[in-house]
N, C-alpha and C positions, 0 to 999 in steps of 0.2 A: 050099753055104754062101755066104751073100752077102759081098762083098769090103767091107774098108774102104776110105772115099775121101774127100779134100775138095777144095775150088774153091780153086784157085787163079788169084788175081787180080794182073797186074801193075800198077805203079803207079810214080808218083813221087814221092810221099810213103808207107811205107806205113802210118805211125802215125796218119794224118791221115783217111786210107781208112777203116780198121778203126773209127776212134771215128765216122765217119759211117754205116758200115753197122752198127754196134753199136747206135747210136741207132734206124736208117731199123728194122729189124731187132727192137729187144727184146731183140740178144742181147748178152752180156757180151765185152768184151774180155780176153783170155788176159794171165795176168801172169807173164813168163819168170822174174823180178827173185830167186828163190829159187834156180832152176839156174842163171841165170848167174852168181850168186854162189858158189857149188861149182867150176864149170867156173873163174873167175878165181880161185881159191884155190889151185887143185890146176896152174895152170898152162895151161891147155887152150886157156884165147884171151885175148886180151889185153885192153886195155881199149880200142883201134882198133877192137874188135866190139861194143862196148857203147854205146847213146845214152841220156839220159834224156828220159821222154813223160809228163808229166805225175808226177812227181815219182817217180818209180820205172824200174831200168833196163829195156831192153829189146834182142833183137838189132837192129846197124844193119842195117834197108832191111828188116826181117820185122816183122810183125802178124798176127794173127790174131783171131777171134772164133767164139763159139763159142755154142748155142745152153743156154739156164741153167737147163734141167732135165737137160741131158745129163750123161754122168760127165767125170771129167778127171780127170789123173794130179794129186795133191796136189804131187808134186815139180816137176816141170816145169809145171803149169799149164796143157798141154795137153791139148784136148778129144778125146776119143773119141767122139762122136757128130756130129752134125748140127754141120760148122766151114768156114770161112773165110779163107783164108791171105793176104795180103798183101804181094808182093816188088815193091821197087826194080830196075826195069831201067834201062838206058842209052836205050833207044829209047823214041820217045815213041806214043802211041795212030796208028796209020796208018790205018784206015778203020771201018766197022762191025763191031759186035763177033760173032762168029758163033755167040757163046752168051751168055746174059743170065738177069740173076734177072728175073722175077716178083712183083710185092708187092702183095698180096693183102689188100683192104681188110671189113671188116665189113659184111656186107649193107646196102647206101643210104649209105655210109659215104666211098663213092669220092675226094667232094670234101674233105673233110675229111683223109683221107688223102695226098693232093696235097700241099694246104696244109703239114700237118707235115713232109711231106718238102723243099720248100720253104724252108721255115725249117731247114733243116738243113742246107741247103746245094745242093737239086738244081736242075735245069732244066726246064719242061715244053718238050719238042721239038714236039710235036703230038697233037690228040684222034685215035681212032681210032674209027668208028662201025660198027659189024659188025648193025644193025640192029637184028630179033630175036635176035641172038647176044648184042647188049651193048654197051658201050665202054667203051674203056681209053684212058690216057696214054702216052706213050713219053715217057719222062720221060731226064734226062744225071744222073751223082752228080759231084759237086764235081771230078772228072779227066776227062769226057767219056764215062765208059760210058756205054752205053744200057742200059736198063731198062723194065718196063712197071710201072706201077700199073695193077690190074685191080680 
């Protein structure tokens, strides 16, 4: 039986991340705002663990996103299939990332793809020309990861 799993991405904002790869992505951001309201009611954490992101709480220094045909727990908001996660560390980005997404553009579609990431916030780093293989961008998202548009 296949294991569950998700990416986790450190960051410095993580709210800021998630609404950019939510966008870059198609997929939805995860909304805690129903269990952390349980958990602060019953006591469980206080309100030191709660920030508001866009008009609704969320934990501090966590994000998530989640892809919007997958299922998700109605309580908590979070995703059981294809997700995302986003944590606040103290450290900042030190070199090349040794794992990266892939963003995968519509046949002929490449440039145009660029472009909307772009507007959202990314960097192109450099083209990549593989010949008869193809080319891709190595593109940065708004905190310096790397990524490819392919």
């Amino acid at each position: 039986m296949a294991l569950s799993w998700k990416l986790v991405i450190d960051s410095t904002n993580a709210s800021v991340l998630a609404d950019f790869w939510a966008a870059a992505l198609e997929y939805e951001v995860e909304d805690p705002s129903a269990l952390i309201e349980q958990l602060l009611a019953v006591g469980h954490i206080g309100e030191e663990a709660v920030v508001k992101h866009h008009s609704r709480k969320t934990f501090r220094g966590y994000a998530a996103i989640r892809h919007p045909e997958d299922p998700f727990d109605q309580t908590s908001g979070v995703g059981r299939g294809r997700r995302l996660l986003f944590q606040d560390v103290p450290e900042g980005k030190a070199g090349k990332n040794r794992l990266h997404l892939d963003v995968h553009s519509e046949p002929g579609g490449l440039d145009k793809l660029v472009a909307r990431l772009e507007a959202l916030g990314a960097t192109r780093v450099r083209e990549v020309d593989k010949g008869p293989a193809g080319h891709w961008w190595i593109m940065q998202d708004p905190e310096g990861n790397e990524f490819c548009a392919t």
